[in-house]
MDTraj code that builds the backbone (N, CA, C; nanometers):
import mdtraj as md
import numpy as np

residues = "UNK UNK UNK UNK UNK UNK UNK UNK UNK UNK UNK UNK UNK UNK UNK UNK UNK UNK UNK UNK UNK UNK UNK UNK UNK UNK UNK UNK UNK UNK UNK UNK UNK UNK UNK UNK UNK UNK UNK UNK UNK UNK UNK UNK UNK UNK UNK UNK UNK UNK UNK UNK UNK UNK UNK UNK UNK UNK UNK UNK UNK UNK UNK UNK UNK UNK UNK UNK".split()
xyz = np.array([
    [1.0666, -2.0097, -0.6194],
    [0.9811, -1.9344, -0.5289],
    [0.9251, -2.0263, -0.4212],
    [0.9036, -2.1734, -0.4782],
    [0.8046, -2.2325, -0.3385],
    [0.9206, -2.2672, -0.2665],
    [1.0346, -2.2845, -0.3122],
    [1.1872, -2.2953, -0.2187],
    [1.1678, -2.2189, -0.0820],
    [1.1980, -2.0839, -0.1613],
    [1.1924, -1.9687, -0.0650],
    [1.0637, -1.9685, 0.0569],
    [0.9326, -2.0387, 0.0004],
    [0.8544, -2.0109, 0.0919],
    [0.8952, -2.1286, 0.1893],
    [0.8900, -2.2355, 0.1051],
    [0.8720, -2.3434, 0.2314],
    [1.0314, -2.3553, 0.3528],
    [1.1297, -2.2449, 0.3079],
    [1.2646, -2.2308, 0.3570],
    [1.2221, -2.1617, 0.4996],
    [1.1305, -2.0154, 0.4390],
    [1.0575, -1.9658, 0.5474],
    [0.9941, -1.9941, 0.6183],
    [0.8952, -2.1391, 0.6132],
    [0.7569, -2.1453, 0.6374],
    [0.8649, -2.2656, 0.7717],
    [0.9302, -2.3277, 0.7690],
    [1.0243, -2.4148, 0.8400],
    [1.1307, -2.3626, 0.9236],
    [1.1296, -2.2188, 0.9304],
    [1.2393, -2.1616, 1.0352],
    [1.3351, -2.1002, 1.0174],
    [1.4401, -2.1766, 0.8425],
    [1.5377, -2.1284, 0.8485],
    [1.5357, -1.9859, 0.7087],
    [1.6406, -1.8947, 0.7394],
    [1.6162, -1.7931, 0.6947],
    [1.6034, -1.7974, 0.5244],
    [1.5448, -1.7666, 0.4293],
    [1.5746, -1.7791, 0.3422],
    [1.6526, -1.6350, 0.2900],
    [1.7458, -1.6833, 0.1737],
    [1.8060, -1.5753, 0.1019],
    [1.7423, -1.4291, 0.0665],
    [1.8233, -1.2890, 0.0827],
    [1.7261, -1.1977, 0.1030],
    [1.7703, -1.1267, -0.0480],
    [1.7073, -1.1024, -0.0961],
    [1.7164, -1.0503, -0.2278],
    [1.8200, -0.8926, -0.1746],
    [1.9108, -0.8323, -0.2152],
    [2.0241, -0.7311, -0.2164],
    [1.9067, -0.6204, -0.2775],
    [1.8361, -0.6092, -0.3902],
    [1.7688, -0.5254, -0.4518],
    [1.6369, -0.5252, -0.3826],
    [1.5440, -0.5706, -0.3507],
    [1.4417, -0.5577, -0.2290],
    [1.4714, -0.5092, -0.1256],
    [1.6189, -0.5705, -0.0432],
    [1.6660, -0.4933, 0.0918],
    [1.6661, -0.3203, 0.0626],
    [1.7436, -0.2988, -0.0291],
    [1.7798, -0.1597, -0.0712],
    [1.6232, -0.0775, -0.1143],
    [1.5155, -0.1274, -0.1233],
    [1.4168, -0.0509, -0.1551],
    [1.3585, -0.0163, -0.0366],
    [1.3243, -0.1457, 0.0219],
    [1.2778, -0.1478, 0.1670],
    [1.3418, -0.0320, 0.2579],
    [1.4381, -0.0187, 0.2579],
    [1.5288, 0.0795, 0.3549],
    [1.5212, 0.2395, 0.3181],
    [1.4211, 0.2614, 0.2112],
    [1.3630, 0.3838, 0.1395],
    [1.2076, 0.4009, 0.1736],
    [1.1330, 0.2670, 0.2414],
    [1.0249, 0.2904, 0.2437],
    [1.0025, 0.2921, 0.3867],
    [0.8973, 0.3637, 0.4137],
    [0.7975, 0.4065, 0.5291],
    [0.7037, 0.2946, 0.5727],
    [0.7241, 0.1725, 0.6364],
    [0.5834, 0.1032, 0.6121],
    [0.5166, 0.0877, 0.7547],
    [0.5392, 0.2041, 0.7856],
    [0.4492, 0.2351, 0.9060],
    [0.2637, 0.2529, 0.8618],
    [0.2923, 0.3187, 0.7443],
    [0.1115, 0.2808, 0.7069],
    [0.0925, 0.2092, 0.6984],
    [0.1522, 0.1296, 0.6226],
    [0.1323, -0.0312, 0.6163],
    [0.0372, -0.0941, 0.7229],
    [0.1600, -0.1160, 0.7988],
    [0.1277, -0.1679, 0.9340],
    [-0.0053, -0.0990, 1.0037],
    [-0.0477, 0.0430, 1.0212],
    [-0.1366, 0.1199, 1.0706],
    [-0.2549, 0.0538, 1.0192],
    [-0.2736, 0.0392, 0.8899],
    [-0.3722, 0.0040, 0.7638],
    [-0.3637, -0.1537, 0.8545],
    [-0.2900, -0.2653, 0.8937],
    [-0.3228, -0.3420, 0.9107],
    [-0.3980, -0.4235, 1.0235],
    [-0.3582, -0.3420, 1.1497],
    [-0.4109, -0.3262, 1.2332],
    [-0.6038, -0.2742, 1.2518],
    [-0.6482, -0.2543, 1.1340],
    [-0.7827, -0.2284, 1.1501],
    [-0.8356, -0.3181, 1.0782],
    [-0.9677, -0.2651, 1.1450],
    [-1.0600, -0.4162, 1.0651],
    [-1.0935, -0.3926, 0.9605],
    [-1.1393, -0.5064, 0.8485],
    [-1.1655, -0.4640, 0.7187],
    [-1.2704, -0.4416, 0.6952],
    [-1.3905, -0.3940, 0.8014],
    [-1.5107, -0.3002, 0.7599],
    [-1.3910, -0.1425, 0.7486],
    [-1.3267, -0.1116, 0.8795],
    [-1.2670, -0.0191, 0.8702],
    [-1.1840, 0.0475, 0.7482],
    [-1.1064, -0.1041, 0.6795],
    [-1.0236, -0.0406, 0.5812],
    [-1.1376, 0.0397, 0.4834],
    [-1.1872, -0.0893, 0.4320],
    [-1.3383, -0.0384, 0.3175],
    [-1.3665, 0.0935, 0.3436],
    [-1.4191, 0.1013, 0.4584],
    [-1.4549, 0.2678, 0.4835],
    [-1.3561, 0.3564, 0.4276],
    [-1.2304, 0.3533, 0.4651],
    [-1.1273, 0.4419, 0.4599],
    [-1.0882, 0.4414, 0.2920],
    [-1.1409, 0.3387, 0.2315],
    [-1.1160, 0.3197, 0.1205],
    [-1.2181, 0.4013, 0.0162],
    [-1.3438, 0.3970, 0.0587],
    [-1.4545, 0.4773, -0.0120],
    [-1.4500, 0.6472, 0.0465],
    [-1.3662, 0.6562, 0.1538],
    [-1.3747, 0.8001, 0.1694],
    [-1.2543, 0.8544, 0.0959],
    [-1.1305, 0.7498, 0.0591],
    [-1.0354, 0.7939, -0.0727],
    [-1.0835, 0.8258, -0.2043],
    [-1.1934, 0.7246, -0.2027],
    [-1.2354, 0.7129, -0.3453],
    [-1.3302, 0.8498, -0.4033],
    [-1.3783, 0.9199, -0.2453],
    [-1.4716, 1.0311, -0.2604],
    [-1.3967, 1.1319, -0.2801],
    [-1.2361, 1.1243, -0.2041],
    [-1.1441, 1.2698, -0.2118],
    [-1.1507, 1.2266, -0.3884],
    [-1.0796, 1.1393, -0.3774],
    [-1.0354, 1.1369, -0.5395],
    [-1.1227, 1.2156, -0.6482],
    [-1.2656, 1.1300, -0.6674],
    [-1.4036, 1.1900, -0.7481],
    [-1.3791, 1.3732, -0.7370],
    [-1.3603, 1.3888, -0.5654],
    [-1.4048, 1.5379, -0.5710],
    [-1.2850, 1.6243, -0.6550],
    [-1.1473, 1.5776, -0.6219],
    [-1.0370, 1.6217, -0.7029],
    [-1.0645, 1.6246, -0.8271],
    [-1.0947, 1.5347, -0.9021],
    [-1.1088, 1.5214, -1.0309],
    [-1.1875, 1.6261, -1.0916],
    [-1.3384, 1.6321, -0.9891],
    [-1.3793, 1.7323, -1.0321],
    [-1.3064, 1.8906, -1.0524],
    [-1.2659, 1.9274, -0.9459],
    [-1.2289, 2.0456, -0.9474],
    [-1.1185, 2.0849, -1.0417],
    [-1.0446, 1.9149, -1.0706],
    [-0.9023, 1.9975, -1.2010],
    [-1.0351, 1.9940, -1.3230],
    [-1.1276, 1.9596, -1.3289],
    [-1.1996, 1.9339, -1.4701],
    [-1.2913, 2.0936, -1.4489],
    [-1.3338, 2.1631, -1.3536],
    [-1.3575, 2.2929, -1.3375],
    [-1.2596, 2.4341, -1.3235],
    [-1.1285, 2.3576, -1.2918],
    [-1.0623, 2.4381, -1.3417],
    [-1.0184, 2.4915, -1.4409],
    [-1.0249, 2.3764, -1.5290],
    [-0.9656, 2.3675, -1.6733],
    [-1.0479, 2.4045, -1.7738],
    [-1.1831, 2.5047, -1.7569],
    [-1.2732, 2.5187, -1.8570],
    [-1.2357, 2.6377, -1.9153],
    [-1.2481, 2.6323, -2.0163],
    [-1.2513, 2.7871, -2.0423],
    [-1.2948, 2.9201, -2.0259],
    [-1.2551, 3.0647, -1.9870],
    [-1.2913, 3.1283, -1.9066],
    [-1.3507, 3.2387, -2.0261],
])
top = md.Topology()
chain = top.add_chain()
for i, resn in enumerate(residues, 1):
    res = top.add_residue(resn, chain, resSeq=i)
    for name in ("N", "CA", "C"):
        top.add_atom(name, md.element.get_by_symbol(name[0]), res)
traj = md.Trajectory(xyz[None], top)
């Protein structure tokens, strides 16, 4: 592994894993990138207003699920 980094960290390409390429080419990492571009007061925020959808979801499958 520190091969690979310091292969990278010096210019020349290092070896690309065949099974990483093939995942990568399935993923979207345009959020990624979106998410990285902000500041990390911003992420935090965006992170506690997930954390609030989440709580509120939870609630509602746990009110759904009561007995009627």
């Amino acid at each position: 592994m520190q091969d690979r980094i310091e292969k990278t960290q010096t210019g020349s390409q290092a070896q690309r894993d065949p099974v990483v390429e093939a995942y990568k080419r399935d993923v979207d990492r345009s959020p990624l990138r979106e998410n990285l571009r902000r500041s990390p007061t911003e992420r935090v925020a965006n992170l506690a207003a997930l954390q609030r959808l989440a709580k509120e979801a939870q609630r509602a499958g746990r009110f759904r699920q009561a007995p009627h």
